[in-house]
C-alpha positions, 0 to 999 in steps of 0.5 A, a space after each residue: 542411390 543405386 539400390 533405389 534405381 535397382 531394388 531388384 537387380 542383385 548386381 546392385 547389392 553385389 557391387 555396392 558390397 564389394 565396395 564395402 568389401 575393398 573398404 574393410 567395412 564389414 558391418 556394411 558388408 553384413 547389412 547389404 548381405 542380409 537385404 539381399 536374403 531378406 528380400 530373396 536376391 541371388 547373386 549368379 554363379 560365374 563360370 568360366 569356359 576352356 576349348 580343348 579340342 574344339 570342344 567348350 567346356 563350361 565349370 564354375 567353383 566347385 563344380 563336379 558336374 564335369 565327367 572327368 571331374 576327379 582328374 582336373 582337380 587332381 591335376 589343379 591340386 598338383 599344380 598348385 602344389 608345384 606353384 607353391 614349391 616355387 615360393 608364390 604367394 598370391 595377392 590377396 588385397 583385392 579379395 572382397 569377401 571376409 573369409 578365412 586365410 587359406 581360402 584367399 
């Protein structure tokens, strides 16, 4: 199994997770969860980068570090908007946590 070859990697406890994520298979989810808290593992943040005139800038979810924080997700919540007033409903059947509706 991958968690014995790779009882300290946090990628291993994610990916075996998702799997049981895309399954429905919860309980799983929780027990895999709860072994990576018993045993302090920590999945890594994603981040994503954008260049805007020659300059990288580098977020992940939620991140309010940026000095212009304010006006990005202000302008994200307008677009949002704008895309839901076109009628687009996104696909959720790949989301792999168990979270609530809107948060999909």
């Amino acid at each position: 199994m991958i968690l014995e070859q790779e009882p300290d990697d946090p990628a291993a406890y994610i990916l075996l997770s998702n799997l049981h994520s895309s399954a429905g298979q919860w309980r799983d989810v929780a027990k895999i969860r709860k072994s990576m808290k018993e045993r302090n593992l920590i999945k890594e943040a994603g981040y994503s980068w954008i260049e805007v005139e020659n300059m990288v800038h580098r977020f992940h979810v939620g991140d309010t570090s940026h000095p212009q924080a304010r006006e990005i997700y202000r302008e994200l919540d307008q677009l949002a908007a704008k895309i839901k007033e076109t009628g687009y409903i996104p696909d959720t059947d790949f989301v792999l946590h168990d979270v609530e509706e809107e948060q999909e």
